[in-house]
VEXDREN-2710 file (C-alpha; in Angstrom, 1 decimal):
% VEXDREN-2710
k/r/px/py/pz
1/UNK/96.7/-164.8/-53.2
2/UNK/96.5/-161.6/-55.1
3/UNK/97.1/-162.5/-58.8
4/UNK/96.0/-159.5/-61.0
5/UNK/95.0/-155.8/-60.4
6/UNK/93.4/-153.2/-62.9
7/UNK/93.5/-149.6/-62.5
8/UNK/91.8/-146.9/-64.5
9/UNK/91.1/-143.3/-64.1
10/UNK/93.1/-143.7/-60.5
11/UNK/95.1/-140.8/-59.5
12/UNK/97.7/-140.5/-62.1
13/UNK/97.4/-143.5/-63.5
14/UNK/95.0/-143.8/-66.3
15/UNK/95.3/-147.2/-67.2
16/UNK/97.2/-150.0/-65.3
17/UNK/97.1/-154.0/-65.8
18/UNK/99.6/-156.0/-63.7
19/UNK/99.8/-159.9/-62.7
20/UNK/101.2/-160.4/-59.8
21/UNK/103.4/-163.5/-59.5
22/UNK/103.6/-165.6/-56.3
23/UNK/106.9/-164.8/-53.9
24/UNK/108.6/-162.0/-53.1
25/UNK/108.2/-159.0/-55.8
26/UNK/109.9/-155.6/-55.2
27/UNK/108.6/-152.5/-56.8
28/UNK/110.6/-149.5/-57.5
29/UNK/111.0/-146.1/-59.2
30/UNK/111.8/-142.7/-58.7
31/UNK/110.6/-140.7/-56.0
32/UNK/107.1/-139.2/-56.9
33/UNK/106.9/-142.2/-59.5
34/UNK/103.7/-143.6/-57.9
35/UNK/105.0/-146.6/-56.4
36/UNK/102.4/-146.7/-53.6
37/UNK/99.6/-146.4/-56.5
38/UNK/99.1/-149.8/-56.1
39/UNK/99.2/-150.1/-52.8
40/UNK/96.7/-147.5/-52.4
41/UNK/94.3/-149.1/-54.6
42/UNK/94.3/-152.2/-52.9
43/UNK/93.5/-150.4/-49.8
44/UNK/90.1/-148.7/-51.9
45/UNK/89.4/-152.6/-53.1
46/UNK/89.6/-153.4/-49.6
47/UNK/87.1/-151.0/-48.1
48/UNK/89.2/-147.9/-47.3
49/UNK/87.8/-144.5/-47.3
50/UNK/87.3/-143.4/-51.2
51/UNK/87.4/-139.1/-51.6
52/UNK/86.6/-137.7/-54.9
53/UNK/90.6/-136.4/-55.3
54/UNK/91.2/-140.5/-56.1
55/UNK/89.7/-139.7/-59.5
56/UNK/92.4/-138.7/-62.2
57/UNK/92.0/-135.2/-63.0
58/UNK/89.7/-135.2/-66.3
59/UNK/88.2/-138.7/-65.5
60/UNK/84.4/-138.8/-64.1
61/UNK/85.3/-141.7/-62.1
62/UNK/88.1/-144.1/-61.2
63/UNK/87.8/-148.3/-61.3
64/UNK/90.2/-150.5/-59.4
65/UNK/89.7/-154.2/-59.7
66/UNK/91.5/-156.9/-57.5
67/UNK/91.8/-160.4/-58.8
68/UNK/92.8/-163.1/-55.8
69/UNK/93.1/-166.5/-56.2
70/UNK/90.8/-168.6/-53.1
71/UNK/91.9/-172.1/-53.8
72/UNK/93.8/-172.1/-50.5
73/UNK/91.6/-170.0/-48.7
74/UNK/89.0/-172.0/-47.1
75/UNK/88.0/-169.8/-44.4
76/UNK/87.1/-166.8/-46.8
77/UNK/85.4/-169.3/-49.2
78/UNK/83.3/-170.0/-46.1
79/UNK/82.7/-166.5/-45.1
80/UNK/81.7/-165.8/-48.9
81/UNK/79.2/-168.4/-48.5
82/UNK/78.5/-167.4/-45.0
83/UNK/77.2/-163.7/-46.9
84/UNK/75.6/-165.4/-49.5
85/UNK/78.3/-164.3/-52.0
86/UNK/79.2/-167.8/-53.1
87/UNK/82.0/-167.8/-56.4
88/UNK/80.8/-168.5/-59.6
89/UNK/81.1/-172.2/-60.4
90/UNK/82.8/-171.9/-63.2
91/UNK/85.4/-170.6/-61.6
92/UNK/85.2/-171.6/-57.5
93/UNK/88.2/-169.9/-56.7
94/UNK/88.1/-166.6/-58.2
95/UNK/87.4/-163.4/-56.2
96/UNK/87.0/-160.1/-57.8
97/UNK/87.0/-157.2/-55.4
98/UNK/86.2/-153.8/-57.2
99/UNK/85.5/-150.1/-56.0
100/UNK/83.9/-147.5/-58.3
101/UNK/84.6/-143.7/-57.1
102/UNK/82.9/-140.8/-58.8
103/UNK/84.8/-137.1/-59.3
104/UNK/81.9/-135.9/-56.7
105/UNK/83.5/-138.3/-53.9
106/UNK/80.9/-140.8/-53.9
107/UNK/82.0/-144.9/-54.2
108/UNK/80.2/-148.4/-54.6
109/UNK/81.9/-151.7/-54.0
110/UNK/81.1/-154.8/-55.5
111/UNK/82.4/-158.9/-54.7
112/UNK/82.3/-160.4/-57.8
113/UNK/79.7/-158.2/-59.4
114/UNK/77.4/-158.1/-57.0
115/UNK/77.0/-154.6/-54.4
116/UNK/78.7/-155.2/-51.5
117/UNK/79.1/-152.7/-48.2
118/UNK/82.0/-151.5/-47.9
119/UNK/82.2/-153.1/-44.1
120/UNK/81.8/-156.9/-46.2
121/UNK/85.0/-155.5/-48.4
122/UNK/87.2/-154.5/-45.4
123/UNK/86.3/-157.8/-44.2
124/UNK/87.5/-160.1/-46.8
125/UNK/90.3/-157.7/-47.3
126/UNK/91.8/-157.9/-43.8
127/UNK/91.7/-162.0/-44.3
128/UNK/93.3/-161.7/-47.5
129/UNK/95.9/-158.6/-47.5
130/UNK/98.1/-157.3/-44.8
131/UNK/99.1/-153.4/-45.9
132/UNK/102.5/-152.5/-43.8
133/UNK/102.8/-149.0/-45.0
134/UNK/103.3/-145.7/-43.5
135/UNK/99.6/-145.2/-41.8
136/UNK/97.7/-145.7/-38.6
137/UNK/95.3/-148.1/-40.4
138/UNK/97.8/-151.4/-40.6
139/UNK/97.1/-154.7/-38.9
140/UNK/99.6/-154.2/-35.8
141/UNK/97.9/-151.1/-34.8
142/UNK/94.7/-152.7/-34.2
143/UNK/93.8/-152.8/-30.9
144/UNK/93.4/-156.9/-30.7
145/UNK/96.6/-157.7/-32.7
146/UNK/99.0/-157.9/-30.1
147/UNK/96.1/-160.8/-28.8
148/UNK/96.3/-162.5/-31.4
149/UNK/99.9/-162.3/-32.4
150/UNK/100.5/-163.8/-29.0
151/UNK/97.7/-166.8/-29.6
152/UNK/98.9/-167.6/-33.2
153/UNK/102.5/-167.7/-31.7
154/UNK/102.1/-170.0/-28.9
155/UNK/99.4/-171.7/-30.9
156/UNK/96.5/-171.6/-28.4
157/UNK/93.7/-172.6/-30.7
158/UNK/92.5/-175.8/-28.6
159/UNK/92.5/-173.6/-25.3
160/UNK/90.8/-170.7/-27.4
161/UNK/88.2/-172.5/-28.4
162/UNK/87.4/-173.7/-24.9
163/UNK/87.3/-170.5/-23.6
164/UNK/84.8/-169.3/-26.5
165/UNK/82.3/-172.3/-25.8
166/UNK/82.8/-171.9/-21.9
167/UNK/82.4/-168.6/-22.4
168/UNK/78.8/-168.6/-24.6
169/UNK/77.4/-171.3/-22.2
170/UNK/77.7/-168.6/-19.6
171/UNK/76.5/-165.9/-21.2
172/UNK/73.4/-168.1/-22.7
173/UNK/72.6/-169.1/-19.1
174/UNK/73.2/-165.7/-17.7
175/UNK/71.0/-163.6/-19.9
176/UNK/68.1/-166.4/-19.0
177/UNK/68.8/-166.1/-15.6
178/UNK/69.2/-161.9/-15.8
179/UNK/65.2/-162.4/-18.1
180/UNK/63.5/-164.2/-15.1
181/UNK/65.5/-161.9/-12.4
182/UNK/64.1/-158.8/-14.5
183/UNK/60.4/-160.1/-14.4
184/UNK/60.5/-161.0/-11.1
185/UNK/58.4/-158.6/-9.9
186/UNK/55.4/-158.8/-13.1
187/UNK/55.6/-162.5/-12.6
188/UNK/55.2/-161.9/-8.8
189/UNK/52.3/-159.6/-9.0
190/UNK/50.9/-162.0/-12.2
191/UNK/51.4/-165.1/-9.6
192/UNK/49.2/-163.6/-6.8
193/UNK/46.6/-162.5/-9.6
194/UNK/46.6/-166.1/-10.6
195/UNK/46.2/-167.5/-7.5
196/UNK/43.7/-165.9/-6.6
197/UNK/41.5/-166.5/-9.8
198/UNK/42.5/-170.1/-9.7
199/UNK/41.4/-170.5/-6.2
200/UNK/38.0/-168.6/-6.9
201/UNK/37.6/-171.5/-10.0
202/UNK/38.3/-174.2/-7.6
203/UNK/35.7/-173.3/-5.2
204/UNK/33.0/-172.9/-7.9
205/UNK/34.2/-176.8/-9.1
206/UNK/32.0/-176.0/-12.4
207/UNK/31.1/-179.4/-13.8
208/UNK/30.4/-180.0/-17.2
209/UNK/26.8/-179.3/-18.7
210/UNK/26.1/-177.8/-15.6
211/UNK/24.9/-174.4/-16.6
212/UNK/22.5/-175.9/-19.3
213/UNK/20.7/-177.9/-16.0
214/UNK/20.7/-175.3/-13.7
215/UNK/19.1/-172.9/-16.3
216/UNK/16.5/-175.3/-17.2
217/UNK/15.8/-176.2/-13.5
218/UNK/16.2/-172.6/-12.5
219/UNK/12.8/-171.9/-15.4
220/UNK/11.2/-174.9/-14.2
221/UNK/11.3/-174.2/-10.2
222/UNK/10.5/-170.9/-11.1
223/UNK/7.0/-171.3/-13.4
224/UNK/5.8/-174.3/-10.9
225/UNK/2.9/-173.2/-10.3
226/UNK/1.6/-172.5/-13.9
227/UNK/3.2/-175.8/-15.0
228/UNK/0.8/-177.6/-12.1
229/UNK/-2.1/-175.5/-13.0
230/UNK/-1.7/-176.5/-17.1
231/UNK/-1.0/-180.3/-15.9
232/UNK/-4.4/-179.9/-13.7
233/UNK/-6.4/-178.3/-16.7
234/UNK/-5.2/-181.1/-19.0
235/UNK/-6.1/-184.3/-16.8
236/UNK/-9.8/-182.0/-16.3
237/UNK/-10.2/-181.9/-20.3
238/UNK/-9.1/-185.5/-20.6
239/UNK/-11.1/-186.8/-18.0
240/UNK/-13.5/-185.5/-14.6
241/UNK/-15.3/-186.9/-11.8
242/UNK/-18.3/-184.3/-12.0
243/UNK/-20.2/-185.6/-15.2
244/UNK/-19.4/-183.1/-17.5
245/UNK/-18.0/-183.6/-20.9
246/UNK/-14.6/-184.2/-21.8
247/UNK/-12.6/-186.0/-24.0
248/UNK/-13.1/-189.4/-22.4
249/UNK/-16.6/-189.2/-22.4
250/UNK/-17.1/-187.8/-25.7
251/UNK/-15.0/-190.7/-27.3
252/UNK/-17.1/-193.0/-24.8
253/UNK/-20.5/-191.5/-26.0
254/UNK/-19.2/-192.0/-29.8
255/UNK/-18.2/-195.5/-29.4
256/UNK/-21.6/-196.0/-28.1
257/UNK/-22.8/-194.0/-31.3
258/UNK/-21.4/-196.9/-33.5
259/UNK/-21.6/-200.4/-31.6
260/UNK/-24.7/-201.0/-32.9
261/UNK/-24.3/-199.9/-36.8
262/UNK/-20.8/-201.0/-37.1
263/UNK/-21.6/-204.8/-38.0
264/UNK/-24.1/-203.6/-41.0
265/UNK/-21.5/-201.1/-42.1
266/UNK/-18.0/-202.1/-42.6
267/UNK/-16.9/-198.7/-43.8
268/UNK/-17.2/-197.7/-40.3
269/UNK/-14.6/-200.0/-38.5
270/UNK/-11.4/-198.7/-39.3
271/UNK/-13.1/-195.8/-37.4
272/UNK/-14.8/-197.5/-34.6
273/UNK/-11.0/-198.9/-34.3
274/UNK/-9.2/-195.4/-34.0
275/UNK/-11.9/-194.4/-31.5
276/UNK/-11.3/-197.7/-29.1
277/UNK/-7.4/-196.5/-29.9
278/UNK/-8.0/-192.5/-28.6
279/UNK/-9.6/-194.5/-25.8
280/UNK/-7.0/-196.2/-24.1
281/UNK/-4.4/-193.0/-25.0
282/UNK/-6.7/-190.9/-23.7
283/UNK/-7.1/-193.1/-19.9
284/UNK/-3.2/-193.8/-20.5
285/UNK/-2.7/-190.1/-20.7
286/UNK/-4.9/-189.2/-17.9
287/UNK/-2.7/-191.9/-16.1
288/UNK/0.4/-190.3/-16.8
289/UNK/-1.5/-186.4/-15.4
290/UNK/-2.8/-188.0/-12.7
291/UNK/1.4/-189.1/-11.4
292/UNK/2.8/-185.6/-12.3
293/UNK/0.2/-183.4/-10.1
294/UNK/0.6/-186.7/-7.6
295/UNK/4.7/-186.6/-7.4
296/UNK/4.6/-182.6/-8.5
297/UNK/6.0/-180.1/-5.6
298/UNK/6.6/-176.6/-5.6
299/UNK/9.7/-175.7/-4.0
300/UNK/10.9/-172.0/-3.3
301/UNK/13.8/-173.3/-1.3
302/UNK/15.5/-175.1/-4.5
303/UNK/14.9/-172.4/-6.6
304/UNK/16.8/-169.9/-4.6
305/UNK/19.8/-172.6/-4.6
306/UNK/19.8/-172.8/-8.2
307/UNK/19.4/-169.3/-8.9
308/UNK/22.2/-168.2/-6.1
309/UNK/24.6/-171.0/-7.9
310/UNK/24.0/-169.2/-11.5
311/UNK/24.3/-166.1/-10.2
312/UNK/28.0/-167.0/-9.1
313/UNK/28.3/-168.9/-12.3
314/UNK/27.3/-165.5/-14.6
315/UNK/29.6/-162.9/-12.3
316/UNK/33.1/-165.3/-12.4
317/UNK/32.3/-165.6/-16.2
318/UNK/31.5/-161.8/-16.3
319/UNK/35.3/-161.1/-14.6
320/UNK/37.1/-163.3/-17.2
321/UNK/35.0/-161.8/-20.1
322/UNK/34.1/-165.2/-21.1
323/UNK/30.7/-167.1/-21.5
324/UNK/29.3/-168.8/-19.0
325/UNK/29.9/-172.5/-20.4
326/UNK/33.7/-171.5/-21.2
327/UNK/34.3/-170.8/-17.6
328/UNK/36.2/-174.3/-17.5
329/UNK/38.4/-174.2/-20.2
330/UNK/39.9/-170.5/-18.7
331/UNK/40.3/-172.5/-15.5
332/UNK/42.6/-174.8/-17.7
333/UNK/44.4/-171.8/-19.1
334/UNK/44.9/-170.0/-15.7
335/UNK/46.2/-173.2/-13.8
336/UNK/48.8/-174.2/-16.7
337/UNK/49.7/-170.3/-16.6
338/UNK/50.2/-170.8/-13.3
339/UNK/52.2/-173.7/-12.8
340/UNK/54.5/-172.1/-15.4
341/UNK/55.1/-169.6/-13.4
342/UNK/55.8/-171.5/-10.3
343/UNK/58.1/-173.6/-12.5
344/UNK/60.2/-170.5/-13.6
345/UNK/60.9/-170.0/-10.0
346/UNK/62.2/-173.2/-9.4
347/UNK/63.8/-172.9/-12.8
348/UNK/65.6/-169.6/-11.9
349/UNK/66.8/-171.3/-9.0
350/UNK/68.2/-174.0/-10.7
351/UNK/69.8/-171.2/-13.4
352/UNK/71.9/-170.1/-10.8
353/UNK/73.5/-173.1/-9.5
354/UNK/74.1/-173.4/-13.1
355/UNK/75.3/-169.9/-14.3
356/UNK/78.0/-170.5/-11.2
357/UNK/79.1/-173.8/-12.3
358/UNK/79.3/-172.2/-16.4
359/UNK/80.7/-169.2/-15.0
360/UNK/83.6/-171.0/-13.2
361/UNK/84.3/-173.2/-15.8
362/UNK/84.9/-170.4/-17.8
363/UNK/87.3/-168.8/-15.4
364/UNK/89.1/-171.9/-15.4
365/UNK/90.1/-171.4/-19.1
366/UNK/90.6/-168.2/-19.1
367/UNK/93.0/-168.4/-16.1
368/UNK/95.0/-171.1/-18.0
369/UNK/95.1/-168.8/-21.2
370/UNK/96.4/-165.6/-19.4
371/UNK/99.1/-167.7/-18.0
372/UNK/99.7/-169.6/-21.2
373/UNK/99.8/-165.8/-22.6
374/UNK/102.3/-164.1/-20.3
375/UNK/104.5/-166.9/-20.8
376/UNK/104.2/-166.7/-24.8
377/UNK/104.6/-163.2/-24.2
378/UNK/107.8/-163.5/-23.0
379/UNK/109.0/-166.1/-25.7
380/UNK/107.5/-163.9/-28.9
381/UNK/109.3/-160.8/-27.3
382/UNK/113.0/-162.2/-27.2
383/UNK/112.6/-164.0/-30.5
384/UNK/111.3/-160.9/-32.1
385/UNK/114.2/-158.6/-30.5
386/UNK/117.0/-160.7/-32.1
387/UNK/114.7/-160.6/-35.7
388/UNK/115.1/-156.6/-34.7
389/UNK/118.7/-156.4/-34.3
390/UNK/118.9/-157.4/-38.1
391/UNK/116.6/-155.1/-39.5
392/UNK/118.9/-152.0/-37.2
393/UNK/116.5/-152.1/-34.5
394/UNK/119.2/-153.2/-32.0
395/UNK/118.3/-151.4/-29.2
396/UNK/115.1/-152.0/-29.5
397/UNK/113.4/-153.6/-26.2
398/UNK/110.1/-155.2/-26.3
399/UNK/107.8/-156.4/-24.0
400/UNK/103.7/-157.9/-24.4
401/UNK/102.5/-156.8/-21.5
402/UNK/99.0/-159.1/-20.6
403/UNK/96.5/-157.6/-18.3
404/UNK/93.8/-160.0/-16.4
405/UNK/90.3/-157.8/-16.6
406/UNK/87.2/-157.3/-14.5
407/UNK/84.9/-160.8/-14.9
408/UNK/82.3/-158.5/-16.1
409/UNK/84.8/-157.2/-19.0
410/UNK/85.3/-160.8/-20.1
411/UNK/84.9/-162.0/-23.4
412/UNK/85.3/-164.6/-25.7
413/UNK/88.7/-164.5/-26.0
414/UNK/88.9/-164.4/-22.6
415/UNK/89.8/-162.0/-19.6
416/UNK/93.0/-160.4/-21.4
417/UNK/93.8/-156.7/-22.7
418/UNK/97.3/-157.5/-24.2
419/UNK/99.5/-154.7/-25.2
420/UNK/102.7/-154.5/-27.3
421/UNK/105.0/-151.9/-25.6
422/UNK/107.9/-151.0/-27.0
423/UNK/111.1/-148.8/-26.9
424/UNK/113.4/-147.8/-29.6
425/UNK/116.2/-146.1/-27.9
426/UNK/118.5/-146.6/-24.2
427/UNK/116.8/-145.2/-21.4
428/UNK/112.9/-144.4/-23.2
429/UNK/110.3/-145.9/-21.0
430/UNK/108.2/-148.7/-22.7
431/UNK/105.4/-147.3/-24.4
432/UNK/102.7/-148.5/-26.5
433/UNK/103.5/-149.5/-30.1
434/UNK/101.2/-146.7/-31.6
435/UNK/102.6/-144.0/-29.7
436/UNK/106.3/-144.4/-30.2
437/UNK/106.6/-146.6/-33.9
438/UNK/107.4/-144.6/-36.9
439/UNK/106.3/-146.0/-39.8
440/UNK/109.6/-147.8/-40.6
441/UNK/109.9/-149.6/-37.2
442/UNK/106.1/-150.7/-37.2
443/UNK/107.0/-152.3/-41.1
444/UNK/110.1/-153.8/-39.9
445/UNK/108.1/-155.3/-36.2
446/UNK/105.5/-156.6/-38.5
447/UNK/108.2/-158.2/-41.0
448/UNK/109.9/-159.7/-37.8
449/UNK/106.3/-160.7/-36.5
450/UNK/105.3/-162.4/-40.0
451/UNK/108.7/-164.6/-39.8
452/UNK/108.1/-165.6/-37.1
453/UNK/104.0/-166.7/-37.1
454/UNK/103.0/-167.9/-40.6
455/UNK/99.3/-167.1/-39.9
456/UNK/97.2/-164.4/-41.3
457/UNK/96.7/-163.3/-44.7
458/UNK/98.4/-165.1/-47.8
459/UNK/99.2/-161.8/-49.1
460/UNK/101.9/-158.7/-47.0
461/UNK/102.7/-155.6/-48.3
462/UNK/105.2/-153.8/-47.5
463/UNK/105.6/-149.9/-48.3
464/UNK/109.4/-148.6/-48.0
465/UNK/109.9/-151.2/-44.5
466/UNK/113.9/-149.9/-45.5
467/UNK/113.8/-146.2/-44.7
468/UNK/116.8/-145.0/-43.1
469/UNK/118.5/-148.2/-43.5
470/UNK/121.3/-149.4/-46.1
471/UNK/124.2/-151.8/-46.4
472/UNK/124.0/-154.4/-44.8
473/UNK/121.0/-154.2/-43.1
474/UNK/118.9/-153.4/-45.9
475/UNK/120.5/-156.8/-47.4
476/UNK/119.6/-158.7/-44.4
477/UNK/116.1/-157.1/-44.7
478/UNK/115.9/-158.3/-48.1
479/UNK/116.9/-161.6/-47.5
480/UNK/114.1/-162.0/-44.6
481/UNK/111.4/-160.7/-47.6
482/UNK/112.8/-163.6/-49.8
483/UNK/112.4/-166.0/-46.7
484/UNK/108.8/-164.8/-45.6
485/UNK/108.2/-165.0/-49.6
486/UNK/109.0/-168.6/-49.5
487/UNK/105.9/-169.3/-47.7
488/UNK/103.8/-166.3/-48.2
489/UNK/103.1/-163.6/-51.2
490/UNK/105.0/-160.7/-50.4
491/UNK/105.4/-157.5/-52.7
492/UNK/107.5/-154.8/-51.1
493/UNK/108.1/-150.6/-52.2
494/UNK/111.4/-150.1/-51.6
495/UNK/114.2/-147.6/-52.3
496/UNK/117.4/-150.1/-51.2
497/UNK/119.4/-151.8/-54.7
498/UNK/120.0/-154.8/-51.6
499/UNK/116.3/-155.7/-50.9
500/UNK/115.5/-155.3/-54.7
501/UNK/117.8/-157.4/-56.0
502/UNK/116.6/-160.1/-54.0
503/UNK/113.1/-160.4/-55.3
504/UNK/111.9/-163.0/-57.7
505/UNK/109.9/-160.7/-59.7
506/UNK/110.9/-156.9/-59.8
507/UNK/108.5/-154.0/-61.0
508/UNK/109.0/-150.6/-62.1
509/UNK/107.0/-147.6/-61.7
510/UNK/107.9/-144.3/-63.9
511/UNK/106.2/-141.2/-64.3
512/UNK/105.4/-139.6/-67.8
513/UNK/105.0/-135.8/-68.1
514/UNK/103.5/-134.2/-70.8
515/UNK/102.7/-131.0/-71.7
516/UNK/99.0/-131.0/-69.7
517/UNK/99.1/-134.0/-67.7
518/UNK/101.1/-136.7/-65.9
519/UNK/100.8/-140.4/-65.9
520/UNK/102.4/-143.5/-63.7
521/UNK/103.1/-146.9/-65.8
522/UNK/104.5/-150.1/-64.2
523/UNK/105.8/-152.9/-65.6
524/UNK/107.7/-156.1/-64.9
525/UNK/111.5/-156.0/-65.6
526/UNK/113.3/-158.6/-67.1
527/UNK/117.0/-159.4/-66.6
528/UNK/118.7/-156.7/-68.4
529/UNK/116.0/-154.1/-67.4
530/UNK/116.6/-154.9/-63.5
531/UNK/120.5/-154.6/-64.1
532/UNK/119.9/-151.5/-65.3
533/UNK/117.4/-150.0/-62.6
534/UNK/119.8/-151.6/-59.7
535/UNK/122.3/-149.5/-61.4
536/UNK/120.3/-146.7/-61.2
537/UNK/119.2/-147.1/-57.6
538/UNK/123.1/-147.4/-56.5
539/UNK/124.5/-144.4/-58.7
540/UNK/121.9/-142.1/-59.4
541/UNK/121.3/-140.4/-62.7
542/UNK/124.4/-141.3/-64.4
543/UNK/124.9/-145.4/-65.2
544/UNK/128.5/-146.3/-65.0
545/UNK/130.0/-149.8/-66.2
546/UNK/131.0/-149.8/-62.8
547/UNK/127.4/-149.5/-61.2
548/UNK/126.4/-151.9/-63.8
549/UNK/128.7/-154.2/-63.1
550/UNK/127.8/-154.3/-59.4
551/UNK/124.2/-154.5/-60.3
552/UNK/124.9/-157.8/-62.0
553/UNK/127.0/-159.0/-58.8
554/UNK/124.2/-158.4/-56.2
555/UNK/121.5/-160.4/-58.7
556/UNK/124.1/-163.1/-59.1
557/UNK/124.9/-163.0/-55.3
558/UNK/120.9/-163.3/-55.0
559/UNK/119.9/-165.8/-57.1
560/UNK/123.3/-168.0/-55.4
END
C-alpha cells in the first residue's frame, strides 16, 4: 500500500508532502488545479517516461519519492530479493521508489537508495499500483490483461501452473532434441572420422612397453654383426687356443711368478689371493663368451619385422600428433568419444518418443484451460455488464473472445490469445477494447473488473472514472469506490459532489497564482472543510446555506 508521497520541483508544484490513508480517498479541486499531479508522479516513480518539461519552471531538477508499505506483499518482497534489492532490516517492509529528472530531460531511479533501471521500477510499480487514467498506458490495455483477468476470475491457478511445468518440460526436451538434430550432420561426419581411426588403433593392438622393446630389438638386430665380432674379440683377449698371450695366461704365468715365494713372504698373499680370484672370473667370463657367440644368430628376417612394426607405430602416432608411447591413451580418448557419439544417437531417439509424450501432456492442459477459459469468459462478461449498467454503461455488450493458437505459438500460459471486445452503443460491431474505449469507459470497465476479481495490485487509481456522468450514477459509482476500498486502497480524481462524499479521506488540490509563477498545494480536509468543497462542487462559485446544507446531507447519507 502506498502510504506517503513527496514532491519537489514537479511541474507546478514546488513542494508537496501527503500521507495517504488506507480506503477509499477522493481528491478534488478546480479545473487546472493539478489534481492529476499526483497521479502523474506516481506514474515517473513507477518507471514512466521522464521529459525535461516535468521540472518546475526555475527548478534544475524535480524529486518525486513514493513510500509503500510491503508487509502484505510477499510476492514483491520476493522479487526485491529476487534483484538483490532486499529492504533494510530495520525496517523489512518499507519500499522507497524515487525518480530524479534534470531541466535537460535526463532521469535516474533509485529502490530504496540504491540505482535502479527504470525497467526494475516499472516492474515493482505494475505489482503495486494500478493507474486508471485517461492514457493508453493502463493495465487493461495491455495486451495480456484480458488473460489474466479471465484466469484470476475463474481462479485457474492449479491448471495454470500445470500448463507452465508441462509446458518447460517440453521445451527443455525439445531444444535437446532440436541441439542433436542440428549436429547431426558434424556428429555424422565426426562418427565416420572416428571410426575409422579407432579401427586403425585396433588393428595396431599397441601393447604396453612395446615401443621401448622393439626399439631396443630393432638396434640390437640391426648392429649383430659388430656385437658378435666385439663378443669374439673379448673371449680372444680373455682366453685362445693358439699360445699367445692373453689375460688367462698372463694371470696363469703370475701365479706361477709367486707360488714359490709366497710362503717366505706373507705380504704377498692377499695378492697371490686376488690373482687365483681374476682367475676363476676370467675362465667364468670366457664361459659366459663362449654361450653368447654359441646361442648368438644374426637374423635379417626379424629385423625387417621389427623395423616394419615401428614404422607403423611412428606414422599412426605421426597422424594424431602424439608420441609414439601415447598412442594408447588417444585410443582411449577416441573410443570413449566415440561411444558418446553412438550414444547420442540412441539418445536422440529416445528424445523423441519423449518430446511427444511432453508435448501431448502439454496439449492436454492447455486444451482444458481454453475450455475452462471460454467458459469463464462467458461468466466474467455477464457479471461485468450488469456492474456496467450502474456506472451508465447500459448498453454496453461485452464479450472475451478466446482464440486456440498454432502449437508452435504456444506458451506458458498456454495456447490462448484472449481478447476483450466490446461495444458501447446499439448496433456497433464488437471491437477491441483499445479501439473503441474512451478513457471514461475503460476507468469505469476496470472499476467493474476490480469488483469483481480482488487480485492485482493493493493500490487503484482512478483519474476522473465519472466524466459525463452525474446523479445517480455517479452516486452508485461512488458507492462501488467505497466497496472496492473496503478491501483494496483506492484514491480516485473526481469532479462528482456524489462519489466525493463517499470517501473516507477527502483531499484538495488548489492552485496559487502570483505575480511570476504558479503553484498546486494539496491537503487533507476535515469535516467542515469537505462540507464546504461539496458545496462548492454542487453550486459553483457562490456557497449558499442551501448548497451547504445538502453538502452536509450527502456526508451524513455516506457515512449512514
Amino acid at each position: 500500500m502506498l502510504n506517503h508521497i513527496s514532491i519537489k520541483d514537479f511541474t507546478i508544484v514546488e513542494s508537496l508532502e501527503l500521507d495517504i490513508d488506507n480506503g477509499f480517498t477522493a481528491v478534488t479541486g478546480e479545473t487546472g488545479a493539478g489534481k492529476s499531479i499526483m497521479l502523474d508522479a506516481l506514474s515517473l516513480a513507477t518507471g514512466q517516461k521522464a521529459e525535461a518539461s516535468h521540472v518546475r519552471p526555475g527548478a534544475n531538477k524535480a524529486e518525486i519519492y513514493a513510500c509503500f508499505d510491503l508487509s502484505e506483499h510477499p510476492k514483491v518482497l520476493a522479487w526485491l530479493e529476487e534483484h538483490h534489492l532486499a529492504l533494510d532490516e530495520d525496517e523489512p517492509s518499507q519500499l522507497i521508489l524515487s525518480r530524479i529528472i534534470t531541466d535537460e530531460g535526463r532521469s535516474r531511479g533509485f529502490i530504496n537508495g540504491r540505482p535502479a533501471a527504470l525497467q526494475q521500477l516499472k516492474s515493482l510499480g505494475e505489482q503495486l499500483i494500478d493507474i486508471h487514467g485517461q492514457h493508453a498506458h493502463q493495465m487493461l490495455l495491455q495486451k495480456d490483461s484480458p488473460r489474466h483477468l479471465l484466469d484470476d476470475f475463474a481462479q485457474h491457478q492449479d491448471l495454470l501452473q500445470k500448463v507452465k511445468e508441462s509446458y518447460k518440460h517440453w521445451q527443455t526436451i525439445k531444444t535437446q532434441v532440436e541441439r542433436l538434430q542440428n549436429q547431426s550432420e558434424e556428429v555424422l561426419a565426426r562418427t565416420q572420422l572416428l571410426e575409422y581411426q579407432v579401427q586403425e588403433l585396433d588393428l595396431l593392438s599397441l601393447q604396453p612397453g612395446e615401443v621401448d622393446e622393439l626399439e631396443l630389438e630393432q638396434k640390437r638386430l640391426s648392429n649383430a654383426e659388430a656385437h658378435l665380432l666385439n663378443a669374439q674379440q673379448a673371449l680372444h683377449l680373455c682366453r685362445n687356443e693358439e699360445d699367445q698371450a692373453d689375460a688367462y695366461q698372463a694371470i696363469q704365468w703370475a701365479l706361477q711368478k709367486l707360488d714359490p715365494i709366497v710362503e717366505t713372504s706373507p705380504a704377498l698373499q692377499n695378492a697371490h689371493d686376488l690373482l687365483n680370484q681374476a682367475y676363476v672370473i676370467i675362465d667364468e667370463a670366457s664361459s659366459e663368451l663362449d654361450q653368447f657367440i654359441d646361442r648368438f644368430e644374426i637374423n635379417p628376417q626379424r629385423l625387417q619385422q621389427v623395423e616394419e612394426r615401428l614404422n607403423a607405430i611412428y606414422e599412426l602416432a605421426r597422424k594424431h600428433k602424439v608420441r609414439p608411447e601415447e598412442l594408447s591413451q588417444r585410443h582411449d580418448e577416441l573410443s570413449q568419444e566415440l561411444s558418446q557419439l553412438k550414444g547420442d544417437d540412441q539418445s536422440l531417439e529416445h528424445l523423441l518418443v519423449e518430446k511427444d509424450a511432453a508435448e501431448q501432456s502439454f496439449m492436454g492442459y492447455a486444451n482444458s484451460l481454453s475450455a475452462a477459459r471460454k467458459k469463464a469468459g462467458e461468466r466474467l462478461a455477464k457479471e461485468l455488464m450488469k456492474h456496467l449498467k450502474q456506472l451508465a454503461l447500459d448498453k454496453a455488450q461485452i464479450q472475451f473472445e478466446v482464440e486456440s493458437k498454432a502449437l508452435h505459438d504456444a506458451g506458458p500460459h498456454g495456447l490462448d490469445d484472449v481478447n476483450l471486445l466490446v461495444s458501447f452503443n446499439p448496433g456497433q460491431p464488437l471491437q477491441p477494447l483499445n479501439k473503441v474505449a474512451s478513457g471514461g469507459e475503460l476507468s469505469r470497465i476496470s472499476l467493474a473488473c476490480q469488483i469483481l476479481i480482488q487480485t492485482g495490485p493493493s493500490t487503484l487509481i482512478f483519474d476522473e472514472i465519472d466524466v459525463g456522468v452525474g446523479g445517480a450514477t455517479a452516486e452508485r459509482m461512488g458507492r462501488l469506490l467505497k466497496q472496492l476500498g473496503q478491501h483494496k486502497q483506492v484514491i480516485s480524481v473526481t469532479h462528482q459532489p456524489q462519489v466525493a462524499s463517499l470517501a473516507t479521506t477527502h483531499m484538495l488540490a488548489t492552485k496559487l497564482s502570483g505575480k511570476q509563477q504558479t503553484r498546486t498545494q494539496m491537503r487533507k480536509l476535515g469535516e467542515e472543510q469537505r462540507q464546504q468543497e461539496l458545496a462548492r462542487m454542487l453550486g459553483g462559485l457562490e456557497i449558499t446555506d442551501l448548497t451547504l446544507a445538502h453538502a452536509k446531507d450527502m456526508l451524513a447519507a455516506a457515512q449512514g
